[in-house]
N, C-alpha and C positions, 0 to 999 in steps of 0.2 A: 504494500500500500504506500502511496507516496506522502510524503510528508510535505505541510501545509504551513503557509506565511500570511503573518495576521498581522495588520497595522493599527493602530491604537494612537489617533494624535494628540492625547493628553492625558496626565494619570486621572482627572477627572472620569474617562470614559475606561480608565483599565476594570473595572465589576465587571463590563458587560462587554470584553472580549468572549470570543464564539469557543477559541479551540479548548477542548477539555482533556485530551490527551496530553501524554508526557510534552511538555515544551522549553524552551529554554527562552529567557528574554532578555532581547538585546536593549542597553537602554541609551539614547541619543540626547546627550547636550553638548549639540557641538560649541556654542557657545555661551559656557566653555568648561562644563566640569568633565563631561567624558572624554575630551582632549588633553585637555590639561591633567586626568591621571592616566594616559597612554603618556604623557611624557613624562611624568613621576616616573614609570615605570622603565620607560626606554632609556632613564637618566640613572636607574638602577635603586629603587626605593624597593625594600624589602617587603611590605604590607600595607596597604590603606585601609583604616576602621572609618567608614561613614557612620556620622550620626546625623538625624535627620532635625536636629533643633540646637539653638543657637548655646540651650541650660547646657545640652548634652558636651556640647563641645566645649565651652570654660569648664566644665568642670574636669574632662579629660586634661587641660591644660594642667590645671592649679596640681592635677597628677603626675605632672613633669614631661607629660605627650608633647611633641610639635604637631601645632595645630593650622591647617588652612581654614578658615574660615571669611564670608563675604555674608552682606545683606546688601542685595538691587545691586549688586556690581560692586562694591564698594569693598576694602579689606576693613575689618574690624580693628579697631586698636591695639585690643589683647591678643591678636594672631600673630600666628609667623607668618603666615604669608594670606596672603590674598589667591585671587580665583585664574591666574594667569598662569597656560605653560611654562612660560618667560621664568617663571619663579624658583621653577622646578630642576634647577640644575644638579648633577652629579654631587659636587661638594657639600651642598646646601641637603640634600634628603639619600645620597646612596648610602645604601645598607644600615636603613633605620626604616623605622615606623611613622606614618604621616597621621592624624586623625583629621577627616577632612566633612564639611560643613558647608553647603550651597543654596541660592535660597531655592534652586530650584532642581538640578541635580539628583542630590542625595535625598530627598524626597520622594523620588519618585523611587529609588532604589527602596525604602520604608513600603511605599506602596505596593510592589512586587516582591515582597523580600519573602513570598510562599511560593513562588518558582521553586523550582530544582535549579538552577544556575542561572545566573543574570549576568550576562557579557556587557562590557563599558565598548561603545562601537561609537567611531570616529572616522574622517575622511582618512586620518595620519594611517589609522590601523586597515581601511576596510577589507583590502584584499586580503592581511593574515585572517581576520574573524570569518571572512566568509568561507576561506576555506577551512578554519576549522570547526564550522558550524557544518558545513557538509559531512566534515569525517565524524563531527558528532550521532548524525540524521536523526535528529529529530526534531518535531515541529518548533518553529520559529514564532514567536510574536516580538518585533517591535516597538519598543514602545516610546516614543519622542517625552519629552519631557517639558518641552512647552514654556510658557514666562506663565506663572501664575494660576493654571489649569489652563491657560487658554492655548489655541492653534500657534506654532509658531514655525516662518516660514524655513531655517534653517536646518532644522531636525526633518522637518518631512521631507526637504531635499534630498538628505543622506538617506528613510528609509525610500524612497525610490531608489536609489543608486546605489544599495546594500541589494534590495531586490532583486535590480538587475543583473545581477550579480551571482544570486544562489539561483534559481531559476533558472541560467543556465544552463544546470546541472541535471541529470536524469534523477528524476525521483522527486523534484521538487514542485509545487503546484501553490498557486492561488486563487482563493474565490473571495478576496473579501476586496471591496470597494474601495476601500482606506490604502491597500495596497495599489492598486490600479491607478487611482487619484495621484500617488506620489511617484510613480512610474512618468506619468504624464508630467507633471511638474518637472521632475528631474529631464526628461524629453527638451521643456520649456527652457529651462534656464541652463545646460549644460554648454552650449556653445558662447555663454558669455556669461559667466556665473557670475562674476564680480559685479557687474551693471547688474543683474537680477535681485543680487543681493542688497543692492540700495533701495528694495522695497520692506528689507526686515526689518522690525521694529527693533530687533535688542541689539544689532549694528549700529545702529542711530546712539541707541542708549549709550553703548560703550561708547561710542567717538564723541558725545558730550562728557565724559569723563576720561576722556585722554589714556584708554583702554584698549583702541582699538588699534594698537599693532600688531595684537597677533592674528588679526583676522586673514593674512594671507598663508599662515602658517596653517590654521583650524581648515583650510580647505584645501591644502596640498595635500591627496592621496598617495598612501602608501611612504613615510617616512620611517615607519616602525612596524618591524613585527610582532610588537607585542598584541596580547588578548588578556586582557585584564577581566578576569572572572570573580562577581562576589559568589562566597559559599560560608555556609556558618559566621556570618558577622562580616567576614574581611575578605579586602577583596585583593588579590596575588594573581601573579602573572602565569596565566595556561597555554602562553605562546611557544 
């Protein structure tokens, strides 16, 4: 039987995803927490604890943790870092523990965190995650992670172009709408993504706070092989 790709553009709408079978979920914020821990990772960070609220994360600090943590884009005072790949260098986090903190991100990780495995899927990683979502086979649901529950246009680009991607593959299939819609979208904006992307709201948001350099980094494909998988709380590298 072939295994089946579900899209989901907001954790608002993750209840009333269809697939009930074994799945794994991929979760998209390309701008910018599932980027930015592919490159924790590709920088050589030993584990990242998500915790999904701001108590969770001072208090993991005041326990001696490095902590990333942001609200609306912004780095918190009491953090080590803010929400930027940029942050995430070799010296600064290899071969230690991260506890990381988004306003929107690691939320949605809280919200799927009853999957069997939740993959961090970014333009940096797509081709290593998709091909090991194939040698996984099992059904796929994506789930975007959106500004605030709402639609947001950069996460659905990537589940198109993560789609197009496994689909490829024999065994793979889609019937859901959500997938289809962002197939098309990715269709729309692929030949000039950057002009496309001056329709997304959280692009804007960063470049009013002088955040927005790494936006040509967050959508260069395939810079890293890593596949950054949560399981039991933390999430480590299955690349």
């Amino acid at each position: 039987m072939n295994k089946t790709i579900e899209v989901c553009f907001t954790p608002k709408l993750f209840a009333d995803i269809t697939t009930s079978d074994d799945y794994i979920v991929v979760l998209a914020d390309i701008l910018r927490a599932t980027t930015s821990i592919c490159a924790a990772f590709q920088n050589g960070v030993k584990e990242i604890i998500p915790v999904a609220n701001l108590d969770e994360a001072r208090a993991m600090k005041e326990k001696g943790y490095l902590v990333a943590s942001e609200q609306d884009g912004k780095k918190l005072e009491w953090a080590d870092f803010g929400n930027s790949a940029f942050n995430f260098n070799a010296e600064a986090i290899g071969g230690k523990t991260l506890v990381y903190c988004t306003t929107n991100g690691t939320r949605a990780i809280e919200v799927a965190k009853n999957a069997s495995q939740i993959a961090m899927g970014a333009f940096v990683n797509i081709s290593a995650l998709a091909g090991w979502l194939v040698r996984e086979n099992k059904n796929v649901v994506i789930l975007c992670s959106g500004w605030k529950n709402k639609f947001c246009i950069e996460d659905s680009l990537f589940a198109g172009a993560l789609c197009e991607k496994i689909l490829v593959h024999k065994g793979f299939e889609t019937f859901c709408d959500s997938a289809h819609a962002s197939i098309d979208l990715w269709d729309i904006a692929r030949g000039d993504l950057f002009a496309y992307l001056e329709k997304a709201a959280h692009r804007h948001r960063l470049k009013k706070l002088g955040l927005d350099d790494v936006i040509p980094y967050s959508f260069r494909p395939d810079t890293t092989h890593v596949v950054p998988v949560f399981e039991q709380g933390v999430i480590r590298n299955r690349g």
